[in-house]
N, C-alpha and C positions, 0 to 999 in steps of 0.2 A: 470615578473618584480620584483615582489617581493623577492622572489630568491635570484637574485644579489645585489638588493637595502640595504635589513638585509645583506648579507652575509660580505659586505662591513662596514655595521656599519652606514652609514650616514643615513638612512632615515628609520624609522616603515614604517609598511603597512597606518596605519594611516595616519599618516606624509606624507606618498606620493601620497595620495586622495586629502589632502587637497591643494599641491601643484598643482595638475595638476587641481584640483577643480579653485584654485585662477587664473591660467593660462587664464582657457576658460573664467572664470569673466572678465578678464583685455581684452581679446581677444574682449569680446562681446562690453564692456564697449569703447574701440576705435572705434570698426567698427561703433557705433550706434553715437560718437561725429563727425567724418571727415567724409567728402563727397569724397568719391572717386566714379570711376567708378570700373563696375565687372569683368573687366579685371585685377584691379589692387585687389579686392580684392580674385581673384581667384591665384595672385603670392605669397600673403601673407598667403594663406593657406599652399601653396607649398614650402615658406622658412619655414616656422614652422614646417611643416611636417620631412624636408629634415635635419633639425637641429636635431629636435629629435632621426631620423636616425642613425648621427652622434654622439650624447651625447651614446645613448642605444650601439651602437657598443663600444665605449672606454668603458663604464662601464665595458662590458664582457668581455673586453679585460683584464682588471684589473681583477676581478672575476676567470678568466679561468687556470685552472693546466697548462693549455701549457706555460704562461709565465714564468714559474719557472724550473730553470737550474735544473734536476734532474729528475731522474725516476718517472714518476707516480705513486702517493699513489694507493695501492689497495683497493677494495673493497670487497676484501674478507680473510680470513685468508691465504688462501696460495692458491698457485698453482702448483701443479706438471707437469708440462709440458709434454707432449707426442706429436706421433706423428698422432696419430688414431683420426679423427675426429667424430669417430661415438660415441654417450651418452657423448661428452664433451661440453665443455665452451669455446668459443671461447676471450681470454682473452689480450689484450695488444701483441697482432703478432703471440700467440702461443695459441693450445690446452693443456686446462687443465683437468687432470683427475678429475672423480668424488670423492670430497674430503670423502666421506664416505668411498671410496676403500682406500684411501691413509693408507701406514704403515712407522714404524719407519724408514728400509731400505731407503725409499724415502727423510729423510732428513738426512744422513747420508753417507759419504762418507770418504775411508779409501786409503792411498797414498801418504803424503805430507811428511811422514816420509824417504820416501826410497830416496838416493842419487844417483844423474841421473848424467850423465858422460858430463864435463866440457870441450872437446876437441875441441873445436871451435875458430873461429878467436880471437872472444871478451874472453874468457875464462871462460864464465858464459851460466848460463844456469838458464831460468823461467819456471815454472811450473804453470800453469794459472788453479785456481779453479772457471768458471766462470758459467752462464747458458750452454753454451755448454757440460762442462763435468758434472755440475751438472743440472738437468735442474730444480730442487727442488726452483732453485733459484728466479726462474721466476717470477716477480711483488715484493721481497722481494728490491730490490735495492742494493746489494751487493753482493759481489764478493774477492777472496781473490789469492795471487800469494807467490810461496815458491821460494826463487833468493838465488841459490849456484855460486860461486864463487872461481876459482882456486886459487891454491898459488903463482903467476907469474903474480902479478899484473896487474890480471883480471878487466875487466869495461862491466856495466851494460849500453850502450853508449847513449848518449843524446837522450832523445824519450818523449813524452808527449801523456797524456791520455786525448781525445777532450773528455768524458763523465764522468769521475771523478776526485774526489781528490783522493788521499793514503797517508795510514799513515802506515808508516814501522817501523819495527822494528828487530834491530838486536839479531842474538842466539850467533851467532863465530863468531872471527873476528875481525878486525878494519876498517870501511870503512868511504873515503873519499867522502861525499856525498852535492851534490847544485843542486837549481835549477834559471832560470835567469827568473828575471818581464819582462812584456809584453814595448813594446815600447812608450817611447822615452827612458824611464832610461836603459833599459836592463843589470838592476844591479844581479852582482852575491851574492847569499846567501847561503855561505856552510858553511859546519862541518864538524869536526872527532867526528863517532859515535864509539861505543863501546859495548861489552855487554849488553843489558838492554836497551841501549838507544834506544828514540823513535822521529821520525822526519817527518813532515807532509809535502806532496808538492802538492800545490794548483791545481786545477783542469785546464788543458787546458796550466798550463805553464811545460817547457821545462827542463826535471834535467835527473839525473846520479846518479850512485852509482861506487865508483873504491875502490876497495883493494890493501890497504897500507898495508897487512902486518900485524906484530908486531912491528912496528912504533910507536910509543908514541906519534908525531904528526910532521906535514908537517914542515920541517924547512928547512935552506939552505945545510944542511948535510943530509937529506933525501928527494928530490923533488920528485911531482908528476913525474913517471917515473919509478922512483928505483924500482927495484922489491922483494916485500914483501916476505915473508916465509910461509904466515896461511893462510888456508881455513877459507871461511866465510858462512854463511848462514845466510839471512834476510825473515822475511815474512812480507806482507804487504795487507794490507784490502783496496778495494776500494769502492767507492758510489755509483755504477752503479753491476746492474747484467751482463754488457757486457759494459766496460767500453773503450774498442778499444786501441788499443797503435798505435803510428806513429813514428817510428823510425827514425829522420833527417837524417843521411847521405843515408840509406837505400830509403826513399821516392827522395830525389833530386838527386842524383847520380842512384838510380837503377831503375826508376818509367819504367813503361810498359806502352808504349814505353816510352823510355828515353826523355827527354826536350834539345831541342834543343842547343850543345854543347856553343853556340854561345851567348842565351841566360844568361847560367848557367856563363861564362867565365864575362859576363859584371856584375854579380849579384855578381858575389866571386873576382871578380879583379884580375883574373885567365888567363893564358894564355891556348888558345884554344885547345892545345896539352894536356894541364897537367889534364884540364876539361875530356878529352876523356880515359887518363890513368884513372883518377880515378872511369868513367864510367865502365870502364872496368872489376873493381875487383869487382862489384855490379851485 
């Protein structure tokens, strides 16, 4: 009790002797002025009881790392993750090596330099630095992704990360980048990024990155659309050691098994034909 009571700030140890001290006074101090029967005061134990129940759960609720959108804080400096359970730490879903073995190698990881080939529908291409290829990462809460970008006005296509925020930033390039608030406004918030520039998208909401090129910025003589001339390259840091992406058209158009043509046609004000073509390229 004590614990949560400090941890929270409202009550000393002190302080909360004397409360529950004054409690059972006021307690005894009723029962000994009303006449009741011991039926009734065998309910009045049982509401008191059953309140306190109730108070002691919400405190912990308040008190507990679970309520809080984010990786759990470690308790210990690091964790190497492996997959050998034997002489390890069984640590937040993964085994961690013994931190006396751990060497440099193990926080250190070389590859974000090399350029990976862009030939694909969207014309981009992510390279995810996450617990999986690092597992160094494990209980640290971060995670980072290197996003190349064709010259043929390439898009990074509308996806959202349900365990982090990121904050990116571009090396080459000019990208035309938003992300949309959650409902009822579902206002859009974009830019033209640049060199150097840096732009954060909230955790759990819904953005994009598209390459404009050497475009100097989106006007009626350059629309989204037109196709740029420059490769781009952004990286971008996330809050989560395994931060998860959900790519929209990918999840509702391609899911296994697919959602009910039928459903999808009354959700997009889609005709049941055009619903099924676009199942189709998923």
């Amino acid at each position: 009790m004590n614990r949560f009571v400090n941890g929270l700030g409202y009550l000393s140890k002190d302080e909360f002797g004397w409360a529950v001290g004054f409690n059972a006074v006021c307690l005894v101090y009723f029962l000994s002025h009303t006449t009741v029967s011991n039926l009734t005061v065998t309910a009045i134990f049982i509401l008191i009881a059953t309140l306190q129940i109730f108070v002691a759960i919400f405190i912990l609720a308040l008190a507990s790392p679970l309520t809080f959108a984010s990786d759990p804080s470690p308790l210990q400096d690091f964790c190497v993750a492996i997959n050998d359970p034997k002489g390890s730490v069984f640590v937040n879903g993964k085994f961690c090596k013994d931190a006396k073995l751990a060497k440099a190698d193990d926080f250190y990881f070389s590859g974000l330099h090399i350029r990976k080939t862009t030939s694909n529908t969207f014309g981009s291409i992510v390279t995810p630095l996450n617990v999986a290829q690092m597992p160094r990462l494990h209980t640290l809460g971060i995670s980072m992704v290197r996003i190349e970008y064709a010259s043929n006005g390439s898009l990074n296509p509308p996806h959202t990360h349900p365990r982090a925020s990121e904050i990116l930033v571009v090396l080459e390039g000019t990208l035309h980048i938003g992300f949309v608030t959650s409902n009822p406004d579902n206002r859009l918030i974009s830019k033209v990024l640049y060199p150097g520039d840096v732009f954060v998208f909230p955790v759990g909401l819904i953005h994009f990155q598209y390459n404009i090129g050497n475009y100097n910025n989106l006007h009626a003589s350059n629309p989204i659309g037109t196709t740029g001339n420059t490769y781009a390259v952004a990286f971008a840091g996330l809050s989560s050691e395994n931060p998860g992406v959900i790519t929209i058209a990918n999840a509702v158009f391609g899911s296994n098994p697919s959602i009910n043509a039928d459903i999808l046609a009354k959700a997009f004000n889609l005709d049941r034909k055009m619903v099924k073509n676009l199942q189709s390229k998923f």
